[in-house]
N, C-alpha and C positions, 0 to 999 in steps of 0.2 A: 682136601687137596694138599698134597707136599712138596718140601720146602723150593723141591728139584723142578717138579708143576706149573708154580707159580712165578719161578724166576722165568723159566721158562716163556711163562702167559705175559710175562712184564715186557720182554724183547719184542714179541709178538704187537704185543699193546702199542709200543714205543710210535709208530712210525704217524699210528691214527691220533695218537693223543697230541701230539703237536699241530697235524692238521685242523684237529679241534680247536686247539687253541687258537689259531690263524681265522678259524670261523668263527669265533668267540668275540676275537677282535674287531672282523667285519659286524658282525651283529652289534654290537655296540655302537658302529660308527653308524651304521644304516641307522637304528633307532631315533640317536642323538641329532641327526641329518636332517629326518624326515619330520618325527619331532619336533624339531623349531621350525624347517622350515611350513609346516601345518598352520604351527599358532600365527607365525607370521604371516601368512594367508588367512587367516583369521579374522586378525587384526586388522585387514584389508578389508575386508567385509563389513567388522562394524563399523570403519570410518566412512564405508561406502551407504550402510543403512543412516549415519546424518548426512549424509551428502542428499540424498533421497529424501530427507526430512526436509530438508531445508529446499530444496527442488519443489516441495509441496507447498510450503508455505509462498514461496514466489509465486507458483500459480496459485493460490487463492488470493492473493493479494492484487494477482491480474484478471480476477474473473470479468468476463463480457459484459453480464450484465450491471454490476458493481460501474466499470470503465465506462458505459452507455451513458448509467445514472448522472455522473457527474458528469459527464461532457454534455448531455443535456442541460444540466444546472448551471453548468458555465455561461452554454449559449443564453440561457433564457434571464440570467443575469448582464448579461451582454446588452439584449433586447431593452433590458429596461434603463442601463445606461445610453443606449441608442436613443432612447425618448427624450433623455434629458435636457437637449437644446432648444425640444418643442415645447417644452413646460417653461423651462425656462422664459421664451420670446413672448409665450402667454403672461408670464409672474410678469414681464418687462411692462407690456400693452397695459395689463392690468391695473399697475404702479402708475404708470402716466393715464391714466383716467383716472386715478383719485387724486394725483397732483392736480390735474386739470380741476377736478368740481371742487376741488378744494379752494383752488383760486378763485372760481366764478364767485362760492360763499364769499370769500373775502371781499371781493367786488360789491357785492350785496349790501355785506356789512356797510362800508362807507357809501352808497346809496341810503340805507338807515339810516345812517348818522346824520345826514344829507339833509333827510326827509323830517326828521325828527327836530332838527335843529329850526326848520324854518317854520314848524307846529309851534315850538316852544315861541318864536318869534312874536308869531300870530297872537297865542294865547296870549303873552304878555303886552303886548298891542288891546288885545281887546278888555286885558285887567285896567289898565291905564285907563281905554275908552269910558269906561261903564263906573267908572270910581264913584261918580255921582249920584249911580242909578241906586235903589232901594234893593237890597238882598244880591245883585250882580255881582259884587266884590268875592264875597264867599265860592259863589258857580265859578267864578272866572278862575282861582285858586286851587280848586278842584281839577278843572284842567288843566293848569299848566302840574300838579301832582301827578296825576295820570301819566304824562307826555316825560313827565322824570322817569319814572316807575320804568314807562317801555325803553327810555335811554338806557336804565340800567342792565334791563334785558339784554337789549341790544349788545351794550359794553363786555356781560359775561358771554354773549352769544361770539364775540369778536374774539374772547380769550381763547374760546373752546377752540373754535376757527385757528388763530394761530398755534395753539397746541396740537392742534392735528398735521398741520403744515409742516413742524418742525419733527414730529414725529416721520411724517414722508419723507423727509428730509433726509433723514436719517439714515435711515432706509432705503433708500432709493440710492444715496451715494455708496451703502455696504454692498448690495446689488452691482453695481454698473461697475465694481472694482475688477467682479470678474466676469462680467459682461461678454457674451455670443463667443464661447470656450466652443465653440460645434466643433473647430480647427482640433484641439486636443482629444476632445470624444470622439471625433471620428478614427482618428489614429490610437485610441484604447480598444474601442470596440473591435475594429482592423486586427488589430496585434492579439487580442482577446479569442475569437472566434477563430485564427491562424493555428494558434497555441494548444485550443479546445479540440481542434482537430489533431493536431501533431501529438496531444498527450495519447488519441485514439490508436494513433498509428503507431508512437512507439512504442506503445502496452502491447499492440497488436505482434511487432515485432519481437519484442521480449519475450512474448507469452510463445510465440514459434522459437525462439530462439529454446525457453525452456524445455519444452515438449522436445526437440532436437537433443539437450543435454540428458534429457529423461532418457531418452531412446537410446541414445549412447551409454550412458550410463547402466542400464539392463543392460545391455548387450558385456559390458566390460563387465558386471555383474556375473553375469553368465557365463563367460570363462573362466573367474574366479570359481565358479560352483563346479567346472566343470577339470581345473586343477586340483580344487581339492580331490574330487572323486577321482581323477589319475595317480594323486597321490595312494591309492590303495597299491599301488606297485611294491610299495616301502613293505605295506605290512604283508602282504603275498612274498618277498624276499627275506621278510625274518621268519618267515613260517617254513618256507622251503629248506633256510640254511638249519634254523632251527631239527626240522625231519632228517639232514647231512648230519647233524651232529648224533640224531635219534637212530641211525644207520650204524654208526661206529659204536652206540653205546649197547645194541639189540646183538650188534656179529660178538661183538666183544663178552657179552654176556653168556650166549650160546655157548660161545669156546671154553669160557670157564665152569661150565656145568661139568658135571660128571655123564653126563649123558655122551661128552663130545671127548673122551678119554683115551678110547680106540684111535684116534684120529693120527695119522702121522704129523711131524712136525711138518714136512711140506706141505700136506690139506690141509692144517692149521694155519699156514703161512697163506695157501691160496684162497682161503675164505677170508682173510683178512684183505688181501687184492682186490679180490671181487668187491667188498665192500667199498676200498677205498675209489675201483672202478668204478662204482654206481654214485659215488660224490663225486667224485671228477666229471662222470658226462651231466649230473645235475647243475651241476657249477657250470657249467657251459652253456647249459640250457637256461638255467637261470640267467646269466652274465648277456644270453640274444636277448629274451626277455625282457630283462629291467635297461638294457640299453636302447632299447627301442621306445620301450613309456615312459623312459627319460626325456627319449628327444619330443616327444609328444609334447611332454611339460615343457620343455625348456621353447617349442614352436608357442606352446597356449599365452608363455609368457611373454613371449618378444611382441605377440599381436595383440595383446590388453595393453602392456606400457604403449605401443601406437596408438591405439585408442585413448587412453589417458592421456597424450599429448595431444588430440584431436579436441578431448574433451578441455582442458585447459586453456586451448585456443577462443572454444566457444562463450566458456566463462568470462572469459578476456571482453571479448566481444561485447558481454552483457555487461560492464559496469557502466556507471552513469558517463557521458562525453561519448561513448564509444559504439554508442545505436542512432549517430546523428551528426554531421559535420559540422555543427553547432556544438562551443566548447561548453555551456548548457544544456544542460537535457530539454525537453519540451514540459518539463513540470514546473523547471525554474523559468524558465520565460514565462509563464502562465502567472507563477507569482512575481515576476516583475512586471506582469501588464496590470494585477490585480491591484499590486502594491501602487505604482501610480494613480490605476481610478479610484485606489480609495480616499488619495491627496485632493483630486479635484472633483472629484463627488459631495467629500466632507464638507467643502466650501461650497460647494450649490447648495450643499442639503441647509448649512447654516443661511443661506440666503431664505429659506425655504421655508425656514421657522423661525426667520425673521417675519417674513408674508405674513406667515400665519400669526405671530402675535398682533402685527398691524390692523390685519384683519381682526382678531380681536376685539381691542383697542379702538377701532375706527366706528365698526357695530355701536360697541358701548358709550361714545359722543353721541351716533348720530339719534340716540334715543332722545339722550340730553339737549342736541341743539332742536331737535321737531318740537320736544318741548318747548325750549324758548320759542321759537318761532310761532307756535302754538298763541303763545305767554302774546306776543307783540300783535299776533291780530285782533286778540281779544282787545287791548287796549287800546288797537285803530278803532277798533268797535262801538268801543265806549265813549270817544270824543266824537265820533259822528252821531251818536245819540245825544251825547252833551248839547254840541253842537248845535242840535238839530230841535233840539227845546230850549237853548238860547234862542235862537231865533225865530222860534214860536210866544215866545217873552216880550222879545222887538215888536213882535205884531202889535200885540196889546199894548204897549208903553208907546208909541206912535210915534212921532216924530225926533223927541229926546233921543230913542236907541236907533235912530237912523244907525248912525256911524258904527256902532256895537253890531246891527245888524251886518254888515257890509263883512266885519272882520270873520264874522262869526262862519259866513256863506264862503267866505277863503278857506280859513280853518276846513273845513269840512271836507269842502273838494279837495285840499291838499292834502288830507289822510287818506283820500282812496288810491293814491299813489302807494302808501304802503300795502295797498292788497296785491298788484304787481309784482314787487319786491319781493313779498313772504312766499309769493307763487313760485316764482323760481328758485328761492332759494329751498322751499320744502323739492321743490325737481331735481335738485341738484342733489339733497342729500338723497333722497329716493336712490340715486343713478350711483354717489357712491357709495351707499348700502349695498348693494345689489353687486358692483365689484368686486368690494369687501368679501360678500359671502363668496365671489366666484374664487376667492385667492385660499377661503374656507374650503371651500369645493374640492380647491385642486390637490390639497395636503392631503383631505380626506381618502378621498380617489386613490391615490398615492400608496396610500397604508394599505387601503384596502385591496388592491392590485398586487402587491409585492408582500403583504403579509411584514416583518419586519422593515424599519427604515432601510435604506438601499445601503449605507453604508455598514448598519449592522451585517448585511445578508453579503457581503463581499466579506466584509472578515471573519464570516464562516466560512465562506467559498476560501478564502486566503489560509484559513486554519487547515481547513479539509485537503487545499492543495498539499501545503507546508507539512501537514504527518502524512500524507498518503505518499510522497518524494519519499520524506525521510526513511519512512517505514520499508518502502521498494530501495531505496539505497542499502538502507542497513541487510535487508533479507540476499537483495546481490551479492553486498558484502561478506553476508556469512558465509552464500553458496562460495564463491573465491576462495572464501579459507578454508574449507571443508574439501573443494577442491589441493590445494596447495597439500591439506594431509592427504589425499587418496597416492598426490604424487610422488609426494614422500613415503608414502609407508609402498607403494608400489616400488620404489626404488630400492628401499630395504628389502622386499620379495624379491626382486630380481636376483638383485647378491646373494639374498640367503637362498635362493633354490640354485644357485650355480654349484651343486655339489657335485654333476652324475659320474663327470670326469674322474674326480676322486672315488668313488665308491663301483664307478667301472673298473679301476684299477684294482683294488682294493680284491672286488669279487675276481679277477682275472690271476691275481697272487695267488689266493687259494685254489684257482683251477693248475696254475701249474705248479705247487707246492704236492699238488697231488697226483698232479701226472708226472712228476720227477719222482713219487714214492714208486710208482709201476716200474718191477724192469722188464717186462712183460704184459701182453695184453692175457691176464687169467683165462681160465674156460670151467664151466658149472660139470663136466664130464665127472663120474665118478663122487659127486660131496651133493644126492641130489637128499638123502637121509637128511643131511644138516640144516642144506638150503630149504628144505622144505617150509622147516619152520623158522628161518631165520627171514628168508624172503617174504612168508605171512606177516610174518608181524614188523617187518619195515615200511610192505604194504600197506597194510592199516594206518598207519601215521599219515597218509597221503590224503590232502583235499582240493588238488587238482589235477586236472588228466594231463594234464602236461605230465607230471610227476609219474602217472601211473605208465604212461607211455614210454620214459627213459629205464623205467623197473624192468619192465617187460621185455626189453632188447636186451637185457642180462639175462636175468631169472625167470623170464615166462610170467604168465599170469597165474600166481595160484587160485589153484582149485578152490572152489566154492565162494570169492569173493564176488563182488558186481560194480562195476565202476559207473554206476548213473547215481547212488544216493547223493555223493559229494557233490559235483557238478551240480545236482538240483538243489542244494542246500545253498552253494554260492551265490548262480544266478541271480536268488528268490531275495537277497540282501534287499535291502532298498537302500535308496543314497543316502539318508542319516546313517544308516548303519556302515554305508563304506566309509563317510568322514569320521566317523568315530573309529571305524577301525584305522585309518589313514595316520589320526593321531593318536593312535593306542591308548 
C-alpha cells in the first residue's frame, strides 16, 4: 500500500477508532461493575451458608424428642419430690415410736432396779437369819452375788437405754427443725411441672420460629441465586460490545486489503458508515437489553433486603426474654425452681441419713440390750433355784430355819416379778427393732426407686437445664450475628449493584457518539462485492440472535450461515456456568 493509500485509510479509520475507544471505556466500566458487584453477592452467599449452619444447629439442639426426654425427666423428678412430705411424716411417726419404746425401756430399767434392790434386801435378811445355821452362810453369799451380778446387768442395760435416748434425741430435734415443709414442696413441684411444660412450649415455639427463618432464608437464598444468574447480562454486554468493536476492526481491515483498491473514496467512506450503522443500532439494542436485566436486578434486590429485614425481625424474636412475657425464658425458671428444691431437699435428705444411721445405731444396741435382758433372766433363774433348795434345807433343819425358810419363800416370789419386767422390756425392744428396720426400709426403698440420691439426680437435672439454656442461648446468639452479617453484607450488595444508571449512561454515550458519526443513513446498494465478505465475517463473531437479527436489517443474512448452533450453545449453559460467566 502507498504512502497516499494509507493516509488516506487513516482519515477513513479516524471516525471508528475513537468510537472504539468510547467502547473500550465502557467495557472496562461494565467489567469492573459487574465484577465486584458478583463477588459481592458472593460474599452474601457464604455468610448466608453460616447463617444456614447455624439455623442447623438450633434445630438439632431443639429436637422433639431430645425436648420430650427431658421434660419427662423433669416431671418424674418432680413426682419424686412430690413424695417427699409422705416419707417424711413416716421418718416423723417412725422417730416417735422409738422415742416412745425407748421410754417404756427406761421405765423398765428402774422397775429393775426396784425389783432387784428389794432381792438384795431379802437375801441379806436371810444371810443375817441363817448365820447360825451350818453351811447357810456360804448359800446365802451366793445369792446376794447373783442378785449383784444381775444389778450390774441391769446398770449397763440402763446406759445402753440412755445412750440410745440421747442419740433420739438428737435426731429427732435435727428432724423437727424442718419439720411438715409439704407448704414449700408443694409450691416447688407447682413451679417445677409449670416450667417442664413451658421449656415444651417454648422449644416448641423456637423450633417453629426456626423452621420460619429457615424458610425465609432459602427463599432470600434463592434470589441471591437467581441475581447472580441475572448477572449474566454483564457478561452478554462485554461480548456484544466486544463483537461493536470486532465490526470496526473486520470493515477496517477489508478496506485495507488490496482486494478493496478499486473502491472509490466514497464506497470506502460508505462501508465505513455501514459499519458504524450496524454499532449504533447494536448499542441500541444492547442499551433495551441490559436496561431491562438491570431493572430485573435492581427489582431481585430491593425484595431480598425486604426479606432480610423480615428475617432480622424473626431472629429478634428468638432471642432468650423475647418467646415469652416473662423477663426469663422457661429454662431459667426451671433452674430456679430446681435450684430451690435442691436447698430443701438437701435438708430432708440430710434428715434421711440421719434416720438411717439411727436406724443403724439402734439395731446394733438392740442386740446388746436382748442380751442383757437375756443376761438378767437367767440370773432371776438362778435365785429361784437357789431359793428353791434353800428351802428344801429348812425342811430338813426343822424348826431352827423356821425364819430362813419364810425369807427364803419371799425371795423367790419376788423374782418372778422380774419375768414381767424382762417380758416387756424384750417387747419393747422387739417393736423398736422392727421401726428401726422400717426407717432402713424406707432409705432403701428410696435409692432403689430413684436410682441416685434425689439431690444428686436434681443437679443433673440442674446441670442438664443449666448447658441445655446456655448452649440454645449461645446457638440463638450466633444465628443473631450471622444474621447481623447477611444484613450488612446485603447492604453492601444493595450499594454495590446500584450501578445500571451509570453504565446505562455510559452505553447510551457510545450510542450517540455513533449516531453523531452518520451524516446519513448509508445503503449496501452497489459495495455488495465487499460486503459480502465483510458482513460474513462480522457475522460469525455473533452468539446471540438478537445480534444476528440487528446484522440482517443492514446486510441481509449471508449465504450459507445457520443461526440455531449459537442459540443452542447458550441455552444448554447451566447455572454454574452462567455465574462463572457472570464473574468472568
Amino acid at each position: 500500500m502507498n504512502t497516499k493509500r494509507s493516509h488516506k485509510a487513516a482519515e477513513i479509520f479516524a471516525p471508528t477508532a475513537h468510537i472504539s475507544a468510547k467502547l473500550q471505556e465502557a467495557l472496562v466500566q461494565i467489567e469492573q461493575r459487574f465484577l465486584d458487584g458478583g463477588t459481592v453477592l458472593v460474599s452474601v452467599l457464604d455468610v448466608f451458608t453460616d447463617l444456614l449452619g447455624a439455623l442447623e444447629g438450633i434445630s438439632n439442639a431443639l429436637k422433639e424428642d431430645e425436648a420430650a426426654e427431658a421434660t419427662g425427666e423433669l416431671m418424674r423428678t418432680g413426682e419424686l419430690i412430690a413424695a417427699l412430705p409422705a416419707q417424711q411424716l413416716e421418718r416423723h411417726q417412725r422417730f416417735a415410736h422409738i422415742s416412745e419404746h425407748g421410754q417404756s425401756l427406761a421405765d423398765e430399767v428402774v422397775a429393775m432396779e426396784d425389783t432387784l434392790r428389794y432381792l438384795r434386801t431379802f437375801a441379806v435378811t436371810a444371810k443375817i437369819t441363817g448365820a447360825g445355821i451350818a453351811d447357810f452362810a456360804g448359800f446365802a453369799e451366793e445369792i446376794v452375788e447373783r442378785i449383784q451380778f444381775a444389778s450390774s446387768e441391769v446398770k449397763g442395760f440402763a446406759e445402753r437405754i440412755h445412750a440410745l435416748q440421747e442419740l433420739i434425741s438428737h435426731v429427732h430435734i435435727g428432724t423437727g427443725a424442718i419439720a411438715s415443709p409439704r407448704h414449700d414442696i408443694s409450691a416447688i413441684v407447682g413451679d417445677l411441672r409449670q416450667n417442664a411444660e413451658a421449656i415444651q412450649t417454648q422449644r416448641t415455639a423456637l423450633a417453629d420460629m426456626a423452621r420460619q427463618v429457615t424458610g425465609l432464608a432459602m427463599k432470600v437464598q434463592g434470589r441471591l441465586a437467581s441475581t447472580l444468574s441475572s448477572l449474566q447480562i454483564g457478561d452478554v454486554t462485554r461480548q456484544r460490545i466486544e463483537h461493536c468493536q470486532a465490526a470496526f476492526e473486520i470493515a477496517n481491515d477489508h478496506l485495507a486489503r488490496d482486494g478493496a483498491a478499486y473502491l472509490s473514496s466514497d464506497d470506502r467512506n460508505r462501508v465505513v458508515l455501514l459499519a458504524i450503522r450496524l454499532v449504533r443500532d447494536q448499542l441500541e439494542a444492547i442499551s433495551v437489553d441490559f436496561k431491562a436485566q438491570c431493572a430485573a436486578i435492581v427489582q431481585n434486590i430491593g425484595a431480598f433486603t425486604n426479606d432480610v429485614t423480615a428475617l432480622m425481625n424473626l431472629q429478634q424474636a428468638m432471642l432468650p426474654g423475647n418467646t415469652n412475657t416473662s423477663k426469663r425464658s422457661a429454662m431459667g425458671r426451671v433452674q430456679e425452681s430446681l435450684e430451690t428444691a435442691r436447698t430443701v431437699v438437701g435438708t430432708i435428705e440430710q434428715s434421711a441419713g440421719e434416720a438411717s444411721r439411727l436406724s443403724g445405731a439402734a439395731s446394733s444396741m438392740v442386740k446388746h440390750l436382748v442380751e442383757s435382758v437375756e443376761t438378767i433372766q437367767i440370773v432371776r433363774t438362778d435365785i429361784q433355784y437357789m431359793a428353791l433348795n434353800t428351802n428344801l434345807r429348812c425342811s430338813k433343819l426343822g424348826e431352827e430355819s423356821r425364819a430362813i425358810n419364810v425369807v427364803t419363800n419371799e425371795l423367790r416370789a419376788y423374782s418372778a416379778r422380774l419375768d414381767d419386767v424382762t417380758d416387756r422390756a424384750l417387747e419393747n425392744l422387739k417393736q423398736l427393732n422392727e421401726q428401726a428396720l422400717g426407717l432402713r426400709q424406707m432409705q432403701g426403698d428410696d435409692d432403689g426407686d430413684a436410682g441416685p440420691d434425689l439431690v444428686a439426680r436434681i443437679e443433673i437435672a440442674l446441670a442438664h437445664v443449666t448447658l441445655a439454656g446456655e448452649t440454645l442461648d449461645a446457638k440463638v446468639g450466633d444465628l443473631v450475628d450471622r444474621g447481623q452479617d447477611v444484613a450488612i453484607k446485603v447492604a453492601a450488595a444493595t450499594a454495590g449493584m446500584d450501578f445500571h444508571q451509570e453504565l446505562t449512561t455510559i452505553l447510551r454515550d457510545c450510542s450517540s457518539l455513533a449516531a453523531a458519526a452518520l451524516p446519513y443513513e448509508p445503503h449496501c446498494d452497489g459495495l455488495e462485492d465487499i460486503l459480502a465478505g465483510v458482513s460474513a465475517e462480522i457475522f460469525s463473531t455473533y452468539t446471540m440472535k438478537s445480534e444476528r437479527d440487528v446484522h440482517s436489517v443492514i446486510f441481509g443474512t449471508p449465504s450459507g450461515t445457520e443461526d440455531k448452533a449459537a442459540p443452542a450453545a447458550a441455552q444448554s449453559m447451566s447455572d454454574d456456568d452462567l455465574f462463572d460467566d457472570a464473574l468472568f
